[in-house]
C-alpha positions in Angstrom: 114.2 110.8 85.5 114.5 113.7 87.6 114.3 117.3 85.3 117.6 118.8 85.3 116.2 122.0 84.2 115.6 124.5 87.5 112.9 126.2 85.6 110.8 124.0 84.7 107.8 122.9 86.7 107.9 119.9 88.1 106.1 117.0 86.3 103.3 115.4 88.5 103.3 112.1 90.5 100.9 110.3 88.3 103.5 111.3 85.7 106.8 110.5 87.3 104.7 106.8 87.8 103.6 106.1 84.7 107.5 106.8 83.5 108.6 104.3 86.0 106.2 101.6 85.1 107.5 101.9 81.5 111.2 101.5 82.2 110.8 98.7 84.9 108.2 96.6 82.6 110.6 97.2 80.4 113.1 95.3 82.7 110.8 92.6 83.4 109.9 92.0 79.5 113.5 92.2 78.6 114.3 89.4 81.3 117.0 92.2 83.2 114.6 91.4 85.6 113.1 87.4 85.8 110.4 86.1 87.0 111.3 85.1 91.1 113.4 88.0 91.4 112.9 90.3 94.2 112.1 94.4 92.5 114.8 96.9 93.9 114.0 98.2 97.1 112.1 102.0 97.8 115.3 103.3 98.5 116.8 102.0 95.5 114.8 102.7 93.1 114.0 106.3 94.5 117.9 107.3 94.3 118.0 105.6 90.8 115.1 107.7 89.2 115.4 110.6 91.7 111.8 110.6 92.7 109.9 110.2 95.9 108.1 107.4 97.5 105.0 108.0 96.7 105.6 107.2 93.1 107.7 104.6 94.0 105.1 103.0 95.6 102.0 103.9 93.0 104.2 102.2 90.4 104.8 99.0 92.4 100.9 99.5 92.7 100.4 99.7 88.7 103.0 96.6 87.9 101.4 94.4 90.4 97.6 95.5 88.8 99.4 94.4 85.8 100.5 90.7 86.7 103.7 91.8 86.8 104.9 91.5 90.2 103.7 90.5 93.3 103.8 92.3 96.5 104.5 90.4 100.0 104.0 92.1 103.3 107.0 92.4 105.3 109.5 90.8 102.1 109.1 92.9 99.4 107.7 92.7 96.1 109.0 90.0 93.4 108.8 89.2 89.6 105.8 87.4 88.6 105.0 87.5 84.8 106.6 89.6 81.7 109.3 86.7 80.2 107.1 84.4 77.6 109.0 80.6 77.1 110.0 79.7 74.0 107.2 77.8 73.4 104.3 80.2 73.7 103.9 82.9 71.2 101.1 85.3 73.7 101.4 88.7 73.5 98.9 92.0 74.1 99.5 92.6 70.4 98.8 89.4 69.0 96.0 88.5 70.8 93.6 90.8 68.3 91.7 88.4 66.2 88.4 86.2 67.5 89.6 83.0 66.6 92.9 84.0 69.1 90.4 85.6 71.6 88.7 82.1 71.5 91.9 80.0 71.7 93.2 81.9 74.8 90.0 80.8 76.4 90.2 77.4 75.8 93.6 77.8 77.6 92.2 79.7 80.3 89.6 76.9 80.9 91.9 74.1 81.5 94.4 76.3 83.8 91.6 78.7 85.7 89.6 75.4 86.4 92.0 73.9 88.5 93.6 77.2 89.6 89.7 78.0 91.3 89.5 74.4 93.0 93.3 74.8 94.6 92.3 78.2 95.2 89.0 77.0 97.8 91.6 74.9 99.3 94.3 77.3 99.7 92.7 80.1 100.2 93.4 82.6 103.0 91.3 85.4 104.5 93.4 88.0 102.9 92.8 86.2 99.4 89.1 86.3 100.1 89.7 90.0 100.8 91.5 90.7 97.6 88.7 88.7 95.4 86.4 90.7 97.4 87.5 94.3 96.5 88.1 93.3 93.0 84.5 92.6 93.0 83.2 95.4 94.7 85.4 97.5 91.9 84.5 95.4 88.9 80.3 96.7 89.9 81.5 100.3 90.6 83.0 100.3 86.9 79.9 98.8 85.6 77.7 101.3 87.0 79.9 104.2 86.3 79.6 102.5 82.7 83.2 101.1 82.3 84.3 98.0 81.0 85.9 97.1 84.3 89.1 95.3 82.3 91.3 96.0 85.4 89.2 94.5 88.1 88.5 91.8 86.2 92.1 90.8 85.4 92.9 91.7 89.0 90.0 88.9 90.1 91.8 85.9 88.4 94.8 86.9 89.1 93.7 87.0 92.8 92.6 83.3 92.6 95.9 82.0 90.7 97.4 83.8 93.7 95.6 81.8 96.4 96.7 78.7 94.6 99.6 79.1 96.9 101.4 77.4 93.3 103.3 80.1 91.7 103.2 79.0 88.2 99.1 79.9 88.4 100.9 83.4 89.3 103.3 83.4 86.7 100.6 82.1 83.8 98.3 84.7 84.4 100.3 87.6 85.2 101.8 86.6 81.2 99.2 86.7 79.6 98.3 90.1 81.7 94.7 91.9 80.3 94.8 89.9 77.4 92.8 87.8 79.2 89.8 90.3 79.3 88.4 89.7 75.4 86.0 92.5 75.7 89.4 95.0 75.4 89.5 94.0 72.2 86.1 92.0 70.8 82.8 93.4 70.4 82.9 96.3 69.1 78.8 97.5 68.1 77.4 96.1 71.3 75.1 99.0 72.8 75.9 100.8 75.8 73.0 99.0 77.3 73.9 95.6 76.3 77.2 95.8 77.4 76.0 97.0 80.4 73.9 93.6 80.8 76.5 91.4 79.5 78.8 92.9 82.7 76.3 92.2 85.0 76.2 88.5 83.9 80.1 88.4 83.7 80.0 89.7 87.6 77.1 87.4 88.8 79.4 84.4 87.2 82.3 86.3 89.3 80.2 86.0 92.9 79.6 82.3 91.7 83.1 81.4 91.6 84.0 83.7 95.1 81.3 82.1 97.0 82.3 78.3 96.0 86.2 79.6 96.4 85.0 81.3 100.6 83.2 78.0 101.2 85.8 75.7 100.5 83.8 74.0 97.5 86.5 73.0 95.6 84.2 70.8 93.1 81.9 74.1 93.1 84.8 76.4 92.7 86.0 74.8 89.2 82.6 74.1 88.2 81.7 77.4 88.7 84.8 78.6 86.6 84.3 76.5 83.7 80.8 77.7 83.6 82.0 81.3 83.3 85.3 80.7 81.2 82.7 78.6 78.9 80.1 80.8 78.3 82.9 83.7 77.0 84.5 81.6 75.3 80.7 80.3 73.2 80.2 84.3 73.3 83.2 85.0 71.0 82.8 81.8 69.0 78.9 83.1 67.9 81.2 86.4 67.4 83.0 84.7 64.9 80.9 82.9 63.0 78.8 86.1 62.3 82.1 87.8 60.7 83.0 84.4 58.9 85.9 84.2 61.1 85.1 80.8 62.9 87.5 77.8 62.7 
């Protein structure tokens, strides 16, 4: 990965990182690397690719934002997502049409319900700090007028996490931002009522954390279903006004 031209300037970080994200997701998708394996070590993967730990370390960053891999402080960071089973066909580029949009959420509802009530059981400070920050980011993109697709993924992902049940983990790093319908659906909405829509999204968000830091189990998944529901009625109206409901 390293240039082996003397002359040439050297590429940037961000650069180097985004190169390394490709080839290990590439890894992980191809199944050279499974879901439960443990990544390569720093060291490893820096005399591999010949670059230094810094990118090392903000690719780890970018997989893990993906649902890729999972970090653990002290034992390294392991395979979470990336190899579908045979018998689901979910993929970033099939997940394009409203009527698949809706479908995913219908899935969502009946594995993020129970994933938010394990979650307020579960859950440990450092989980309620993660939710947090994803939060506090998902608002910061809103107001900076960003859909917020990253800190929203990273949210539920954070609660299939405190699940302490891997297979939440595993789901949901899967299916990856192809949970976040607005990537892909709504296109003509205003500025402003996208804007209004987020707001709503994140005040459903701050539902589901406070049930989740209580320890309202019943609240947490009611809470959930509420949000997961009201998306998924949002994309349904969405299709009927194309003539693409089902």
């Amino acid at each position: 990965m390293a240039s082996s031209n003397p002359a040439a300037p050297p590429r940037r970080s961000r650069t180097l990182a985004h190169e390394l994200v490709d080839v290990l997701g590439e890894r992980i998708h191809d199944g050279i690397l499974s879901p439960g394996d443990k990544m390569p070590t720093e060291a490893a993967v820096m005399q591999e690719f010949g670059v230094s730990r810094t990118v090392v370390r903000e690719a780890i960053s970018k997989l893990q934002a993906a649902g890729l891999v999972d970090t653990r402080h002290g034992v390294g960071s392991f395979v979470i997502g990336g190899v579908q089973g045979p018998g689901i066909g979910l993929a970033p580029h099939n997940v394009a049409a409203l009527r698949d949009v809706v479908a995913v959420l219908e899935l969502r509802i009946g594995i993020e319900t129970e994933a938010a009530g394990l979650a307020a059981q579960r859950r440990s400070a450092r989980d309620l700090a993660v939710l947090r920050d994803a939060l506090d980011a998902f608002e910061r993109s809103v107001r900076a007028g960003r859909d917020a697709v990253d800190a929203d993924f990273r949210f539920h992902l954070g609660i299939a996490r405190a699940t302490r049940n891997r297979y939440f983990a595993q789901i949901i790093g899967t299916l990856g931002q192809t949970l976040i319908p607005r990537a892909r659906a709504g296109a003509g909405v205003s500025k402003s009522e996208r804007r209004a829509y987020l707001a709503k999204v994140n005040t459903e968000h701050e539902s589901i954390l406070s049930a989740i830091a209580a320890a309202d189990a019943d609240g947490a998944r009611a809470a959930m279903r509420t949000h997961l529901a009201n998306s998924r009625e949002r994309r349904r109206r969405e299709a009927a006004a194309i003539g693409g409901g089902h």
